[in-house]
C-alpha positions as CSV (number, residue, x, y, z in Angstrom):
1,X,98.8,106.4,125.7
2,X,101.9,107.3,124.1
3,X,102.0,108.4,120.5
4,X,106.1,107.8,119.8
5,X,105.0,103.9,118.0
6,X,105.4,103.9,114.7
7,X,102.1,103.8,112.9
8,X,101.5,101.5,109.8
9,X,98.8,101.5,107.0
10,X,96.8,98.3,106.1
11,X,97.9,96.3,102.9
12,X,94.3,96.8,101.6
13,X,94.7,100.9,101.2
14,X,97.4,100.7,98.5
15,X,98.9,103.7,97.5
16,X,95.7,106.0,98.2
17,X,96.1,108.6,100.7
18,X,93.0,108.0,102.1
19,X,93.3,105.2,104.9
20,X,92.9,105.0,108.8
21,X,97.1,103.8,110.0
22,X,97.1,101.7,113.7
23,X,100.1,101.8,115.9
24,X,100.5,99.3,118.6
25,X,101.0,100.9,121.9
26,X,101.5,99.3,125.7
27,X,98.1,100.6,126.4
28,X,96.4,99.7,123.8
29,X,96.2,100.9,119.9
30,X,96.1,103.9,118.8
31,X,94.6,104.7,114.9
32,X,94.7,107.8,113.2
33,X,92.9,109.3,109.7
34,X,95.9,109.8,107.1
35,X,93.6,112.4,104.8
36,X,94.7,115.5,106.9
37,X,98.4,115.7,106.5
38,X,98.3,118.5,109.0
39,X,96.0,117.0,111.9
40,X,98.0,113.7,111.2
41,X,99.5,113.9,114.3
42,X,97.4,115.6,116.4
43,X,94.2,113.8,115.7
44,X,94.3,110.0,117.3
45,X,92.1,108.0,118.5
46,X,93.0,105.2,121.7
47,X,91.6,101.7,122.4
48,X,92.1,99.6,125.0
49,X,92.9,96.2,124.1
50,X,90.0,95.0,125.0
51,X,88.0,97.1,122.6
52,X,90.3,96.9,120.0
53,X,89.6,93.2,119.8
54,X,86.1,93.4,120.0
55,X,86.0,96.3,117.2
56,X,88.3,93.7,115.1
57,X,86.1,90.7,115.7
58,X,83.2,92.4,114.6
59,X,84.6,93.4,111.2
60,X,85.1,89.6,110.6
61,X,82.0,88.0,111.7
């Protein structure tokens, strides 16, 4: 998966530093923990879209 998507923070976070940012990708999404400024970039995890969907869907139900 590419990392060059721009990755966004949910609206629930606010201004704390402490949040997990998703970036939509054309394999999948790809999340990443903002808390390490220096592993930022280096540190992110892929889903499919498949289990992306799933993971979401769970969180709702």
């Amino acid at each position: 998966m590419t990392r060059t998507n721009p990755f966004r923070k949910s609206s629930y976070s606010g201004s704390e530093a402490n949040c997990v940012e998703t970036a939509a990708s054309g394999d999948g999404v790809l999340v990443r923990d903002t808390k390490d400024e220096g592993r930022r970039n280096r540190a992110v995890l892929a889903f499919a879209p498949e289990a992306w969907s799933r993971f979401t869907a769970s969180l709702k139900s």
